[in-house]
C-alpha positions as CSV (number, residue, x, y, z in Angstrom):
1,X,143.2,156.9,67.4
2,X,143.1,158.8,63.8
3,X,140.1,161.3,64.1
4,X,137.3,159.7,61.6
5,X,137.0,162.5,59.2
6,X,133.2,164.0,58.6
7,X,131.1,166.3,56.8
8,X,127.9,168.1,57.1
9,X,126.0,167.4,54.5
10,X,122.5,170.0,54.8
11,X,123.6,174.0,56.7
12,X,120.0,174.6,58.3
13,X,118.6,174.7,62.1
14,X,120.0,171.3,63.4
15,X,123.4,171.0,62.2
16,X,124.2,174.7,63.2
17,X,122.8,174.1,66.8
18,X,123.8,170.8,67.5
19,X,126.0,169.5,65.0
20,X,128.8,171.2,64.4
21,X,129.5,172.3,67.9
22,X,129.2,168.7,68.8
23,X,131.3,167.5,66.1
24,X,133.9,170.6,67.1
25,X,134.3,169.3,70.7
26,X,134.8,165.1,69.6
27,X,138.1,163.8,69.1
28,X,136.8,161.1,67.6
29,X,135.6,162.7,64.8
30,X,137.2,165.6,62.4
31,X,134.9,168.3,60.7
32,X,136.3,168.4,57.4
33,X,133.9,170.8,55.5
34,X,130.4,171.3,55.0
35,X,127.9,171.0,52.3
36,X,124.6,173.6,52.1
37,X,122.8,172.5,49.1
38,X,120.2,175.4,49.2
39,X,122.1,178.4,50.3
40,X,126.6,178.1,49.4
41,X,128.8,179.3,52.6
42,X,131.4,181.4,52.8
43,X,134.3,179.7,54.2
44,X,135.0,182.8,56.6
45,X,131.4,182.5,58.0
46,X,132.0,178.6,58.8
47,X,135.5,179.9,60.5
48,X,138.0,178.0,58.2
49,X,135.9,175.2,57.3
50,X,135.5,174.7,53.5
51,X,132.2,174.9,52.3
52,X,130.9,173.9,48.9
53,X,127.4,173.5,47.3
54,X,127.3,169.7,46.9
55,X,128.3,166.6,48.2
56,X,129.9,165.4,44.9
57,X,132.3,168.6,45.2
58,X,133.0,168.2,49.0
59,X,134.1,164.5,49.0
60,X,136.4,165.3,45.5
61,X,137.9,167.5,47.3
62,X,138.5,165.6,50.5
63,X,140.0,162.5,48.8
64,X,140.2,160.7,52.7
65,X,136.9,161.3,53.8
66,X,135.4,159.0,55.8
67,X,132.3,159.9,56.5
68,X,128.7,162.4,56.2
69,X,126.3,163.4,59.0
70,X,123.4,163.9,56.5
71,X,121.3,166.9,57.6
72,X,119.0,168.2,54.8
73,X,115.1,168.4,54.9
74,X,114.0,164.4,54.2
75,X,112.9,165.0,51.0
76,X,116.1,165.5,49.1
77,X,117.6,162.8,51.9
78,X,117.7,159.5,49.8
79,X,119.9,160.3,46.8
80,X,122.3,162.1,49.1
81,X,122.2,159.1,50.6
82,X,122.7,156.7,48.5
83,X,125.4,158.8,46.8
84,X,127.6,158.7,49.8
85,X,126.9,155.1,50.6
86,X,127.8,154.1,47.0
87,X,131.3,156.2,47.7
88,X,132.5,154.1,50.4
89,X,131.4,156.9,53.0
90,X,129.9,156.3,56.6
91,X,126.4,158.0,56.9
92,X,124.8,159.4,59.8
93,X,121.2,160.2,58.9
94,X,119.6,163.0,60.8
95,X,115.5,162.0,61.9
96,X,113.6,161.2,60.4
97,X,116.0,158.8,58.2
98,X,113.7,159.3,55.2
99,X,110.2,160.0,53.9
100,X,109.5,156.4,53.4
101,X,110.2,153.0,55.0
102,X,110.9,151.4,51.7
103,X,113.8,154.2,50.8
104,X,115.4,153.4,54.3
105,X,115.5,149.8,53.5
106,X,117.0,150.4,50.2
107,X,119.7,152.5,51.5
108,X,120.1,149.7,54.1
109,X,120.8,147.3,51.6
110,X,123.6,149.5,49.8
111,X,125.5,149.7,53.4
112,X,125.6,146.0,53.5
113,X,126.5,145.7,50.3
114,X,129.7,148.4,50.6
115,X,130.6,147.2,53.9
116,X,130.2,150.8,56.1
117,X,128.0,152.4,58.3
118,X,124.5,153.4,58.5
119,X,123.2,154.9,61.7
120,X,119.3,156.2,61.9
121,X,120.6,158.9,64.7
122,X,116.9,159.0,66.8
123,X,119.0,161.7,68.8
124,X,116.6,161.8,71.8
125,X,117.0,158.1,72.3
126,X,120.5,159.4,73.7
127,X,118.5,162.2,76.2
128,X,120.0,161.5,79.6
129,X,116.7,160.2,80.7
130,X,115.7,157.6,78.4
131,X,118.5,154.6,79.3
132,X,117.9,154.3,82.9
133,X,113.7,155.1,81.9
134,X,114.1,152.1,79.7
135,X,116.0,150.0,82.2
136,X,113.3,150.9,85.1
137,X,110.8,149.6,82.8
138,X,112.4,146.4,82.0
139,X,111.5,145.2,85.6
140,X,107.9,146.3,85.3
141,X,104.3,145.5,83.9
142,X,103.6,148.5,81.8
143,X,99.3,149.6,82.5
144,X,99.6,152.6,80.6
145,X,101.0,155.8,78.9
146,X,100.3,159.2,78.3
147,X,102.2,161.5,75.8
148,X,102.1,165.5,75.2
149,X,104.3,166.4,72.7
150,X,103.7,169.9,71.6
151,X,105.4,173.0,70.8
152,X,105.3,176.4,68.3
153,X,106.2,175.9,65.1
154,X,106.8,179.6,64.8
155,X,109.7,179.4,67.8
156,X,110.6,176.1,66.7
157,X,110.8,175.8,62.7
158,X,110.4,179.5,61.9
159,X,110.1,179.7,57.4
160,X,111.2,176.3,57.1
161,X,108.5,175.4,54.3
162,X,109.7,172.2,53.9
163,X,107.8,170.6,57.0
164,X,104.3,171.7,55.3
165,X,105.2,169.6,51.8
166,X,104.6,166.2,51.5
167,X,107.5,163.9,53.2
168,X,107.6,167.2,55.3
169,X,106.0,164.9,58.4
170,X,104.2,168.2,60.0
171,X,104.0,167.6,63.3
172,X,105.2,164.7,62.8
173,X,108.8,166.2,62.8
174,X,108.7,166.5,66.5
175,X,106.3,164.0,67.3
176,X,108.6,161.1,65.8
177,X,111.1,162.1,68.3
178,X,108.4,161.5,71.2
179,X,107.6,157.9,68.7
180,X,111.4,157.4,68.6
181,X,111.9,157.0,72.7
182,X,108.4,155.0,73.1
183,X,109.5,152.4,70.8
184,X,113.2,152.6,72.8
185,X,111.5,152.6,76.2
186,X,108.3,149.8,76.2
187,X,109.4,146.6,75.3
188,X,108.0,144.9,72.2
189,X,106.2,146.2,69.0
190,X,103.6,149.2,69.7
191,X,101.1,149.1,67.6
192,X,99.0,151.8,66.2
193,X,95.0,151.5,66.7
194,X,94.2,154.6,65.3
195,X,95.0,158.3,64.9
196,X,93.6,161.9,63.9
197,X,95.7,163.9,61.3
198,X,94.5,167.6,61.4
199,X,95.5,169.2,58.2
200,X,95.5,173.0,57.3
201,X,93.4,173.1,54.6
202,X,96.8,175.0,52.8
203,X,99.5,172.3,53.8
204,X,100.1,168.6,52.6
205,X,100.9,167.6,56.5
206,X,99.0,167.6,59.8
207,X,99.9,170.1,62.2
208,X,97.8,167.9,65.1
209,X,97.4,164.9,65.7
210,X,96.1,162.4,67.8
211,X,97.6,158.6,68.2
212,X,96.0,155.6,70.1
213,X,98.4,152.6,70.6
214,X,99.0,149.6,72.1
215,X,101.4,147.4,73.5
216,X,102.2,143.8,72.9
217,X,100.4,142.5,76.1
218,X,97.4,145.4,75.6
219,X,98.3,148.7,77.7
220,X,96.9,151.9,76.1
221,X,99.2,154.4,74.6
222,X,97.4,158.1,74.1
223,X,99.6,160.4,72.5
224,X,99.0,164.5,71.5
225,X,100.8,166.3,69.1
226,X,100.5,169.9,68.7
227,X,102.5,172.3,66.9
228,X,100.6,175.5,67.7
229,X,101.1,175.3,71.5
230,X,101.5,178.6,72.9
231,X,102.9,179.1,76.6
232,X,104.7,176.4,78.1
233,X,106.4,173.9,75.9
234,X,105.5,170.0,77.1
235,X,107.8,166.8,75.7
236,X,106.5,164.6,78.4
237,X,106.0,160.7,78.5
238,X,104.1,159.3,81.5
239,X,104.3,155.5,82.1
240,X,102.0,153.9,84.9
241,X,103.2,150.1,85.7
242,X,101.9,147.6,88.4
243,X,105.1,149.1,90.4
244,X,104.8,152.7,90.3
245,X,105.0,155.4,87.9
246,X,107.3,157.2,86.1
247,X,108.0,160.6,83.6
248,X,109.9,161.3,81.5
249,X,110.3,165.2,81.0
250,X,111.8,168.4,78.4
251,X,112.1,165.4,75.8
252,X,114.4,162.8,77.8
253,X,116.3,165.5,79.7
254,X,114.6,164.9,83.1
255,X,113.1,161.6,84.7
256,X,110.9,161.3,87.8
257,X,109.7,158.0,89.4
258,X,106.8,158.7,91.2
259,X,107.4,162.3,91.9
260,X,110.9,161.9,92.8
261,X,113.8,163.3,90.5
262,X,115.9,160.6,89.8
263,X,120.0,161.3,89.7
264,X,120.8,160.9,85.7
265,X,124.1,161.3,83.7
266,X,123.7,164.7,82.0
267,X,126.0,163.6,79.2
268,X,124.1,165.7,75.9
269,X,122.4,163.5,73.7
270,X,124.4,164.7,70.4
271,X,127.5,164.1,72.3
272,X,126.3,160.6,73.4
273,X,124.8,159.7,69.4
274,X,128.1,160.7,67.8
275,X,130.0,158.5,70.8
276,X,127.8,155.9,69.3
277,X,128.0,156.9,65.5
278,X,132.3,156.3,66.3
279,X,131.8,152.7,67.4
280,X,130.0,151.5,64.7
281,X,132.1,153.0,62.3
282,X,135.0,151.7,63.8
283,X,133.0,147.8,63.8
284,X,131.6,148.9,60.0
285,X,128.2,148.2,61.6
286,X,124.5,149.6,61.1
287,X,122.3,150.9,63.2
288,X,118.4,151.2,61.1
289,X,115.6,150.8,63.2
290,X,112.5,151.9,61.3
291,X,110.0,151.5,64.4
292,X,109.3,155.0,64.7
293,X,108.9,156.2,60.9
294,X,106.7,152.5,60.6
295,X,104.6,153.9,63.3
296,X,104.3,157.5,61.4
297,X,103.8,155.9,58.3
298,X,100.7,153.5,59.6
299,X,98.9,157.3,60.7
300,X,98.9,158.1,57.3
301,X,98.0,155.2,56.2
302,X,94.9,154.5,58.4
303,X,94.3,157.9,60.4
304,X,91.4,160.1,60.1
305,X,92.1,163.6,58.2
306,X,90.1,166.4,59.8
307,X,90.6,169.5,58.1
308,X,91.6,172.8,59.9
309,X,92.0,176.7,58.9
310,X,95.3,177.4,56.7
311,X,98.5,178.0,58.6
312,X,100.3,181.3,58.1
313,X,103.5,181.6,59.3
């Protein structure tokens, strides 16, 4: 099969880590060239690949591109977006898909209307953990769950302002991740009962926070978010059913059930999303489920805002 040829649209943290050596190591998929819309590449520092300051340059250039794996801060995401949709051009959003549910649904509309892909990539939905967590769940009456979800912002995001603006999410840039495999694993609609946003009194986003959720048949959902954790790291989901228990550990990497390790394919999640990004580009399909930004969304919309002391990086 003809490699699908892709760009990079957005240099920063995430693509460098995870996307373009996954993208490097996938037949399926061809990097053809990268766009950094804040800070131009050399071509030599991207090791042949052509780099350019724009997406507008980068596909007139590439006149068979196929598609973009869109990975700049959320803010600038939507007209990105929308410009490679409106190109003809498969789109891989990075999470969060947007900085509002409405923009997502717009952009949704536009794939339909061009006939290609859209895939909201919630990459640790593809953690090695979360399929057979979900599938152990099926079978089960859930009673409970317990989420910790919290991490330094200095180790994690070091001087990337962006996450303290507005449509920055905060700790919410993490946290949807944890939102993101909750939604996957418990069936039904979660809903949100209420939450506590704690805002530096020098940043438009919360830096804690506090959910309370439920279920469709009731069970509690307690979630913490940190982003000033210091020590030990935690990206742990607990579930306690009417058949046992189970965790889900190091953000979907590792699964227990009780406190037994359970055997899991250690395929990497990027490798498994872009596995997934190939067959729905080869079906012209989309892939848009707005669970987890809804969720983040209703804690703005109906959380209490505690004020905290100014964050310096």
């Amino acid at each position: 099969m003809t490699p699908i040829k892709i760009v990079i649209v957005g240099y920063g943290k995430i693509a460098q880590d995870q996307h373009l050596p996954t993208l490097r190591s996938r037949s399926a998929f061809a990097l053809a060239g990268v766009a950094s819309l804040r800070n131009p590449l050399s071509q030599n520092h991207l090791s042949g690949v052509p780099s350019f300051g724009d997406l507008r340059s980068l596909a007139e250039a590439i006149p068979d591109l196929a598609a973009v794996a869109l990975c700049t801060p959320p803010q600038v995401r939507y007209e990105i977006a929308r410009e490679a949709l409106e190109r003809g051009l498969h789109v891989l959003l990075e999470k969060p898909p947007g900085i509002t549910v409405s923009e997502v649904q717009a952009l949704s509309h536009i794939a339909r209307r061009k006939n290609v892909t859209l895939f909201a990539s919630w990459h640790s939905r593809y953690a090695p953990g979360v399929a057979p967590a979900r599938s152990w769940i099926s079978q089960r009456q859930v009673r409970r769950v317990a989420v910790s979800w919290k991490e330094d912002v200095r180790v994690w995001h070091p001087g990337q302002t962006w996450i303290w603006s507005a449509g920055g999410l905060g700790v919410f840039d993490p946290g949807i991740n944890a939102l993101s495999i909750l939604t996957h694993i418990i069936p039904g609609a979660l809903i949100l009962k209420a939450a506590e946003l704690h805002f530096p009194t020098n940043c438009a986003t919360p830096i804690a926070a506090s959910l309370r959720l439920n279920d469709p048949q009731g069970a509690p959902i307690h979630m913490e978010l940190d982003f000033l954790q210091k020590g030990l790291q935690t990206w742990d989901i607990n579930v306690d059913t009417d058949d046992g228990s189970l965790e889900l550990s190091m953000g979907g990497k590792r699964l227990s059930l009780g406190s037994i390790p359970a055997a899991i394919d250690d395929t990497p999640e990027y490798r498994a999303l872009y596995t997934r990004f190939a067959e729905l580009v080869d079906a012209r399909r989309c892939d848009v489920d707005l669970a987890p930004l809804q969720l983040v969304a209703d804690a703005f919309l109906c959380g209490r805002r505690i004020d905290t002391t100014p964050f310096i990086e």
